[in-house]
C-alpha positions, 0 to 999 in steps of 0.5 A: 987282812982288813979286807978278808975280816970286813967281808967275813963279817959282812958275810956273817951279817947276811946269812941269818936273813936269808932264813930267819923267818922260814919255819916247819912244823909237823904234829907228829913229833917235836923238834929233837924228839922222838919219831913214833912208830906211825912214820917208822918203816914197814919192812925189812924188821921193823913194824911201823906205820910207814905214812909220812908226817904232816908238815906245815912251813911259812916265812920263806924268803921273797923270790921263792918259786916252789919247795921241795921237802926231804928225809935224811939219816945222816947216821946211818952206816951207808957212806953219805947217809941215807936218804928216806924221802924226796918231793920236789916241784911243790907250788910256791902257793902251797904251804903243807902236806898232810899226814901220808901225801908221800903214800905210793901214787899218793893223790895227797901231793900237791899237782906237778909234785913228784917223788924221787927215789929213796935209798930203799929203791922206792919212789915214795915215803920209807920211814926210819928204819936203822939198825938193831941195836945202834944208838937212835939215828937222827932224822932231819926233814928238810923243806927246801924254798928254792929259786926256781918253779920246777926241777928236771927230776922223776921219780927215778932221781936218786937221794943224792941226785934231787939233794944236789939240785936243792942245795944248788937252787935254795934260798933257804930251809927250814928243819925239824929233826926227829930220832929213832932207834931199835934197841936189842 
């Protein structure tokens, strides 16, 4: 029993370093605010924007080899949640992207970028767009710092597929999380 609490403890002491220092930021909005309307979906009913926020992350772990950045609704009624953005292949040396980067056929994404497919069925940004009437989903967007230079995805990846791979070859993330809701 001593041997299971003193790795658990020890476990419990590692885990904070892996990340601690890796931090995101966008201008759009505040961490736990609300999405405005310029990176709110523009289709199926609702009327934003539809660019993709600006980000800047730093502090990633030693050892990172590239990023990968995500959007993801976990409240939305979908089974698994719904996925509205992924950028994967980001170079180890690059630290931002700018408002848009996520546009189809975007020249704003770093070279060797790509983009893979989101729930909606494009390869490229779809910004919140959940039910009329639901409460304000959550959208967490994610960048990744991972332990290799480049992942075997296209832009036909699925959310679901290019998650798998991120969470399998992270070292750390790094999330700001924004709401939005359509009301009656």
């Amino acid at each position: 029993m001593r041997i299971v609490l003193l790795a658990a403890g020890l476990g419990m002491l590692a885990a904070p370093a892996l990340g601690a220092g890796f931090t995101v930021t966008t201008p759009d909005f505040v961490d736990g605010g609300t999405i405005p309307m310029a990176q709110v979906f523009n289709a199926r009913g609702c009327t934003g924007g539809n660019h993709s926020p600006a980000l800047a992350w730093s502090g990633e772990p030693a050892g990172t080899q590239s990023f990968a950045v995500t959007l993801y609704d976990p409240d939305a009624p979908a089974r698994g949640g719904w996925w509205h953005w992924t950028v994967f292949n980001i170079p180890a040396g690059v630290h931002r992207l700018p408002e848009d980067a996520g546009a189809p056929g975007s020249a704003l994404l770093p070279p060797g970028a790509g983009q893979g497919r989101s729930d909606f069925g494009a390869s490229h940004y779809e910004g919140p767009c959940p039910p009329v009437g639901a409460n304000p989903h959550r959208y967490q967007l994610t960048v990744y710092a991972l332990k290799v230079a480049h992942l075997p995805l296209d832009a036909d990846a699925s959310g679901a597929k290019v998650g798998a791979m991120l969470n399998a070859d992270a070292l750390a993330t790094a999330q700001v999380t924004g709401h939005y809701g359509r009301p009656r």
